[in-house]
Backbone bond lengths (Angstrom), bond angles and torsions (degrees), N, CA, C in turn:
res aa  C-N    CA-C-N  psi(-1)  N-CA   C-N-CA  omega(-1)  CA-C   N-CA-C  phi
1 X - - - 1.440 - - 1.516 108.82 -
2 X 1.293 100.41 149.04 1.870 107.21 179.75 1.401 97.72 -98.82
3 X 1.382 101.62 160.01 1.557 128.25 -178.48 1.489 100.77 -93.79
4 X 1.597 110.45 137.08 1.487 105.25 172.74 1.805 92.14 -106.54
5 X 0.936 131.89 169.07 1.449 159.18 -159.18 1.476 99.56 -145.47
6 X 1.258 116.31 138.32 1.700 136.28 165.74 1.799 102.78 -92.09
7 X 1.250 99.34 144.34 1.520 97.13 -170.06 1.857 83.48 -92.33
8 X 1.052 108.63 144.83 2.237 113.26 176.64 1.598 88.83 -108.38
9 X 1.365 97.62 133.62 1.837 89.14 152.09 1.432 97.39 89.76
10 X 0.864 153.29 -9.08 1.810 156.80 -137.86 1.887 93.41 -74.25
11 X 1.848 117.76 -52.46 1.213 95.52 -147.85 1.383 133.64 95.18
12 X 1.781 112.51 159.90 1.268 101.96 168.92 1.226 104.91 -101.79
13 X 1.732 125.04 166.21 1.357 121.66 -175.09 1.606 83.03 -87.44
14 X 1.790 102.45 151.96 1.688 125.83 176.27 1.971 92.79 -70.32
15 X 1.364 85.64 141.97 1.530 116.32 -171.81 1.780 111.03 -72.22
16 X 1.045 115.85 106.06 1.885 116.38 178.81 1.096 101.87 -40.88
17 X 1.464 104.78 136.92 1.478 126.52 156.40 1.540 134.23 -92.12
18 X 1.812 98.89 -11.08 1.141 114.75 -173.28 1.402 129.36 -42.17
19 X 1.228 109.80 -25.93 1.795 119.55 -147.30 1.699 83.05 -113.06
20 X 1.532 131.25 9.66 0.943 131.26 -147.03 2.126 98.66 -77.06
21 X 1.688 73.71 -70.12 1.843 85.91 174.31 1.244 135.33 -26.23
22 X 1.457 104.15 -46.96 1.943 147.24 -176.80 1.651 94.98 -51.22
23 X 1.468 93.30 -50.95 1.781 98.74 -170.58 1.525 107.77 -67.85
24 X 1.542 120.79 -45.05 1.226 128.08 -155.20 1.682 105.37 -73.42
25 X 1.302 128.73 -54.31 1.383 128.89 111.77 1.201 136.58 51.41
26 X 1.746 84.59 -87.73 2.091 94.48 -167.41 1.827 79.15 -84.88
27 X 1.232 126.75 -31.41 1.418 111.12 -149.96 1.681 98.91 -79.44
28 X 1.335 110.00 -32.48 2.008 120.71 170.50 1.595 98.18 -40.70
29 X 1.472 111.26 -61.14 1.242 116.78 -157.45 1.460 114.79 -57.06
30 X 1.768 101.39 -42.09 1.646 108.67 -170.72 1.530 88.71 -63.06
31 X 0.667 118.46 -67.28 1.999 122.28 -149.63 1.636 88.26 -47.26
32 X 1.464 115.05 -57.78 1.642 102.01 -174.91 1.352 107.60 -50.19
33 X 0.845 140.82 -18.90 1.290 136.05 -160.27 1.604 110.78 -91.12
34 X 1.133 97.90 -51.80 1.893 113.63 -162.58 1.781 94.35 -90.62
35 X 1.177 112.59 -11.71 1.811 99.62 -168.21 1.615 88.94 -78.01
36 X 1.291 109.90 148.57 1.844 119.98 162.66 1.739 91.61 -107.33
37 X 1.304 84.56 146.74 1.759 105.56 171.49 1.631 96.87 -118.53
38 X 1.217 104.45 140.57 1.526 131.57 177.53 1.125 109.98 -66.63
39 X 2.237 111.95 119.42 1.230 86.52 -150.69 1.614 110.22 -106.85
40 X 1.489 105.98 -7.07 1.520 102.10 151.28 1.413 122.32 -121.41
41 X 1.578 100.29 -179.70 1.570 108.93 -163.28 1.760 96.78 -101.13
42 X 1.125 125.90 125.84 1.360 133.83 173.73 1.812 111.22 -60.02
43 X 1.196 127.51 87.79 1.000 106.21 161.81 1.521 131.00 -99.66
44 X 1.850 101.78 43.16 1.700 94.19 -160.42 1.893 71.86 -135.84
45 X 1.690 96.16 136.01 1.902 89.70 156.00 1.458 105.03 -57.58
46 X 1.569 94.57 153.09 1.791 98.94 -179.28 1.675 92.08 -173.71
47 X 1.560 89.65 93.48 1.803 122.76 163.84 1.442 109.65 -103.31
48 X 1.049 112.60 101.76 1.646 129.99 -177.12 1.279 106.19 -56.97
49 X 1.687 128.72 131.31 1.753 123.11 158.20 1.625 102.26 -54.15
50 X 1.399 97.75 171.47 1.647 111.69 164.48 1.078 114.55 -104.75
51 X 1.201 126.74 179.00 1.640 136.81 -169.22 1.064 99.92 174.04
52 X 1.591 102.51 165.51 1.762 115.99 -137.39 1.647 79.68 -137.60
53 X 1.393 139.28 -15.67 1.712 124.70 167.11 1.715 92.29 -126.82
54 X 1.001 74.45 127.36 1.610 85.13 -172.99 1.796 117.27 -129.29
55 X 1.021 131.11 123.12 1.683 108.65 -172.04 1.764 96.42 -121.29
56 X 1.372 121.45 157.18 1.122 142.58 154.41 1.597 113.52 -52.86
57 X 1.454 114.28 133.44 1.564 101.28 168.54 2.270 112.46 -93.25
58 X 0.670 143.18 76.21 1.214 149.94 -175.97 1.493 119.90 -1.29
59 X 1.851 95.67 -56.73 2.134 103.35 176.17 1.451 96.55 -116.46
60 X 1.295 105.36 103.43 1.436 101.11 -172.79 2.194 108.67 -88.04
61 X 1.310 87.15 -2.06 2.374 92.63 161.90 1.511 89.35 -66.46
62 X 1.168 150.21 -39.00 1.891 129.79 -160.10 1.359 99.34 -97.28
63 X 0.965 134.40 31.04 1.670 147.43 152.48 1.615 115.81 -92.15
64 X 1.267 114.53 122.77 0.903 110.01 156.47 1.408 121.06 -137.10
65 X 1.775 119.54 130.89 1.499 124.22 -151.47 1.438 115.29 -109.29
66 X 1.439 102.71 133.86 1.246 116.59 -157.79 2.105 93.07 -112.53
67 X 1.349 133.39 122.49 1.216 138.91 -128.28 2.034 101.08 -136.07
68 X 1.459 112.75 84.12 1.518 102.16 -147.34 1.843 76.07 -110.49
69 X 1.334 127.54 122.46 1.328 140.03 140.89 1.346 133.01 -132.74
70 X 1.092 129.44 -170.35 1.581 118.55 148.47 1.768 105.84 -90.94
71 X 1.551 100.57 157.31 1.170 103.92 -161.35 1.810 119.28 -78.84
72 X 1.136 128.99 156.29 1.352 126.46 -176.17 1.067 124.57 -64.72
73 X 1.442 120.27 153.59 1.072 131.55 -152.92 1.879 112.68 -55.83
74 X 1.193 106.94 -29.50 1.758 106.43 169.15 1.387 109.89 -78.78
75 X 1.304 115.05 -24.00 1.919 108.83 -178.94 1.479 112.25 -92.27
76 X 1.271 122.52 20.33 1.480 120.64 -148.99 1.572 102.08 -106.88
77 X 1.674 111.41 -6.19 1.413 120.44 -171.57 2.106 103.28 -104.53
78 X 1.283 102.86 -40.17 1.640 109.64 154.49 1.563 113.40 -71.99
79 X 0.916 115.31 -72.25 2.063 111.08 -174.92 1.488 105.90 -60.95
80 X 1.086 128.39 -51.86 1.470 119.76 -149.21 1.260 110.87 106.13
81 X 1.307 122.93 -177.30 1.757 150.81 -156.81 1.770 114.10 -111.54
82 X 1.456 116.05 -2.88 0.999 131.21 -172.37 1.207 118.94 -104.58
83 X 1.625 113.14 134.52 1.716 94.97 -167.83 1.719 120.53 -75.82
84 X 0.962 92.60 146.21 1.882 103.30 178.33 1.543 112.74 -111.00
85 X 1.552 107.73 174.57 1.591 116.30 178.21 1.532 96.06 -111.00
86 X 1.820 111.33 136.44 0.933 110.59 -178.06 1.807 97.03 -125.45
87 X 1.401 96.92 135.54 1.986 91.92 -158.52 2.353 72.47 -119.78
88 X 1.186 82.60 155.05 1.804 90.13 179.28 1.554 109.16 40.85
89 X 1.484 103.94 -111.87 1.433 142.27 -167.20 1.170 99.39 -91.89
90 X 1.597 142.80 -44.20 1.365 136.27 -108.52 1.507 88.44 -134.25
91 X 1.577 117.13 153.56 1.510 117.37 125.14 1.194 125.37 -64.93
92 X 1.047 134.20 130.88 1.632 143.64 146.73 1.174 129.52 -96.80
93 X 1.513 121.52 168.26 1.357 120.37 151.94 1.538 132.40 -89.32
94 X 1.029 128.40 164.61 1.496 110.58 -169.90 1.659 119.41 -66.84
95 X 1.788 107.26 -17.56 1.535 102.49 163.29 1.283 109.56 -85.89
96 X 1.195 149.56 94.91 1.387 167.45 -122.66 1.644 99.98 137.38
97 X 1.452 130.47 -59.79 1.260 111.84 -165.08 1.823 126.11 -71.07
98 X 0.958 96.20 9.93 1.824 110.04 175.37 1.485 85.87 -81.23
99 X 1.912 140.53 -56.68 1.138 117.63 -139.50 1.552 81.10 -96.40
100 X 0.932 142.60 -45.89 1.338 137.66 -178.03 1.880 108.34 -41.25
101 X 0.695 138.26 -60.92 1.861 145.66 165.98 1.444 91.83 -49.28
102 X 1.235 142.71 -55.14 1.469 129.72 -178.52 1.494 99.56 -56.88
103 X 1.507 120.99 -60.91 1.764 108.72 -162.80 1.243 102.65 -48.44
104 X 1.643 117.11 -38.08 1.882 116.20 -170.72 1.392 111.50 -41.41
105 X 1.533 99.06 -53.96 1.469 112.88 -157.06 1.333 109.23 -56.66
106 X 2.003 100.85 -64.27 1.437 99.76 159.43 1.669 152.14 -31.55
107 X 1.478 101.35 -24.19 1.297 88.75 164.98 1.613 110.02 -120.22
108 X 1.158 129.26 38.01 1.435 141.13 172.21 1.454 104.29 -103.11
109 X 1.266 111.24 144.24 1.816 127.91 -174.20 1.802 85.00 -65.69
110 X 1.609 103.98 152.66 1.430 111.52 166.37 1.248 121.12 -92.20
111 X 1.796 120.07 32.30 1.394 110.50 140.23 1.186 123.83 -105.15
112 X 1.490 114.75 -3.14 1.593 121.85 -174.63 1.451 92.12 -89.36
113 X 1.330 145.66 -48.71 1.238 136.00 -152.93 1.611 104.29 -46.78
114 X 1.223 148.80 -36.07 1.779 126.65 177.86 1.592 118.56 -65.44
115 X 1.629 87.51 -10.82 1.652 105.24 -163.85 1.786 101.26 -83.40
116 X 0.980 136.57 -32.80 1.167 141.95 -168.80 1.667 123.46 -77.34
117 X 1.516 109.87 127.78 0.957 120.65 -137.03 1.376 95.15 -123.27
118 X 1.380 137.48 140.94 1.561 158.34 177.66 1.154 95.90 -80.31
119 X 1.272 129.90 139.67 1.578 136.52 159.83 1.437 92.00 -124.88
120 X 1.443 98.88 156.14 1.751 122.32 -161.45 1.741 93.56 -142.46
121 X 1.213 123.33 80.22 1.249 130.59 173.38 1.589 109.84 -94.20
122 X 1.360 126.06 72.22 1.010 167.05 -168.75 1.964 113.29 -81.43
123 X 1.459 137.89 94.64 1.064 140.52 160.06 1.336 115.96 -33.35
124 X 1.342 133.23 164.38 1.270 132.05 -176.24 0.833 111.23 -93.58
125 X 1.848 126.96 -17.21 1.460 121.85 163.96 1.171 121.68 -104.25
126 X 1.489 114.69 33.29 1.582 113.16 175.37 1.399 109.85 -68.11
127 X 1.097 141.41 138.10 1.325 148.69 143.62 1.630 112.73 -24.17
128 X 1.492 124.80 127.02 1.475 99.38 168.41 0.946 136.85 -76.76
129 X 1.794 97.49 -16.85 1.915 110.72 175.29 1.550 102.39 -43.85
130 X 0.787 124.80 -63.91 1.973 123.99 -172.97 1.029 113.03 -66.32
131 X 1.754 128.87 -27.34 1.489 112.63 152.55 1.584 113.78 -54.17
132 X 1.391 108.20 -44.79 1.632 90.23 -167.01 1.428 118.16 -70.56
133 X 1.452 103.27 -22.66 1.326 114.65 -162.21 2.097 99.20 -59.38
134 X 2.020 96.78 -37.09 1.786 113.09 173.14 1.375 94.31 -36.93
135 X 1.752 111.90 -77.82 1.106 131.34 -169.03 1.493 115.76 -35.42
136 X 0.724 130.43 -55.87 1.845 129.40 168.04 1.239 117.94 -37.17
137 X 1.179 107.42 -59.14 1.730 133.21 -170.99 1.478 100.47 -68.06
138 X 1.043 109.74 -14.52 1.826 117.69 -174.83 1.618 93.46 -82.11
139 X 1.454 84.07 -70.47 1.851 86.69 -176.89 1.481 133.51 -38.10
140 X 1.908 104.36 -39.23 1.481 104.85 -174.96 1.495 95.14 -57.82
141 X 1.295 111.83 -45.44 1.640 134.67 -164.84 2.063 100.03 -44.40
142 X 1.105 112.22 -58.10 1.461 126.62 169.57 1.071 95.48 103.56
143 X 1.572 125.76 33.32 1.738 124.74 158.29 1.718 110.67 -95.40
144 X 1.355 82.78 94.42 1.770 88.12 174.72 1.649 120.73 -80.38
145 X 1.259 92.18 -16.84 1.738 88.81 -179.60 1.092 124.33 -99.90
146 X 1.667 139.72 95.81 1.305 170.72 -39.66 1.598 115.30 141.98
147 X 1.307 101.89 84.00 1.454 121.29 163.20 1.292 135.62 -58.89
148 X 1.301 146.66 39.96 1.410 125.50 -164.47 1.660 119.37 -57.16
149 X 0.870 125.90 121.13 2.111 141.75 -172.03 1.953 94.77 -62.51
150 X 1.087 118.27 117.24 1.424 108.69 155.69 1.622 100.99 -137.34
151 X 1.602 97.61 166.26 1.485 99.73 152.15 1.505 121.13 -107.57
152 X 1.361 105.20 149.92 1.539 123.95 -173.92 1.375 111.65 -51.21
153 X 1.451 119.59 116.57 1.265 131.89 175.59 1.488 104.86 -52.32
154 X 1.407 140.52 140.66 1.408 140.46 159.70 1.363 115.56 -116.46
155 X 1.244 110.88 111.15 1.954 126.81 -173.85 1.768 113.10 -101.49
């Protein structure tokens, strides 16, 4: 018969690292995945009024934002000092926002289209003439549902 021996002193065995990478990885991947990148560049000042009823919009993809300031401080020597409509990327004029609400529609599923909602992200010194002038152009458009953006008054 053989002798068994107790190992003295043994320790714990050092902890695998193997599966280490695998982790670092899946967690790269999630974040690429779930982060949103901002998908336009503001080139209009845009200081929101306050308001005292204020609601959350829920699916904020059936928005589409219409961006009325004067332009920033680097565009202010090409545009001028006067507020403009900024639709995506671009300045526009306010007959522009009929085709802009069509591209929305167009690429929205045809059960969301009643669902989709105008946002009016509007400076505090915009003129309202050019809001209304939005507002018209909305209507020919047949987007009645009209967001104005504020921040929450605090009393």
């Amino acid at each position: 018969m053989s002798r068994f021996k107790k190992k003295k002193g043994g320790g714990t065995p050092a902890i695998s690292t193997a599966s280490l990478p695998d982790i670092v990885f899946m967690l790269l991947f999630f974040f690429m995945v779930t982060t949103v990148m901002r998908e336009t560049t503001l080139l209009v000042e845009n200081t929101l009024p306050q308001a005292t009823e204020v609601k959350k919009i829920e699916d904020k993809s059936l928005c589409s934002y219409i961006y009325v300031g004067a332009p920033v401080a680097g565009m202010k020597s090409k545009f001028g000092t006067e507020p403009r409509i900024q639709l995506n990327d671009a300045f526009r004029l306010s007959s522009d926002v009929q085709e802009f609400v069509a591209a929305k529609r167009e690429s929205t599923s045809e059960e969301k289209i009643p669902q989709l909602i105008t946002c009016i992200k509007a400076d505090v010194d915009a003129k309202m003439g050019l809001i209304s002038d939005i507002k018209q152009e909305l209507r020919k458009a047949k987007a009645f549902k009209i967001n104005y953006a504020t921040y929450e008054r605090v009393e």
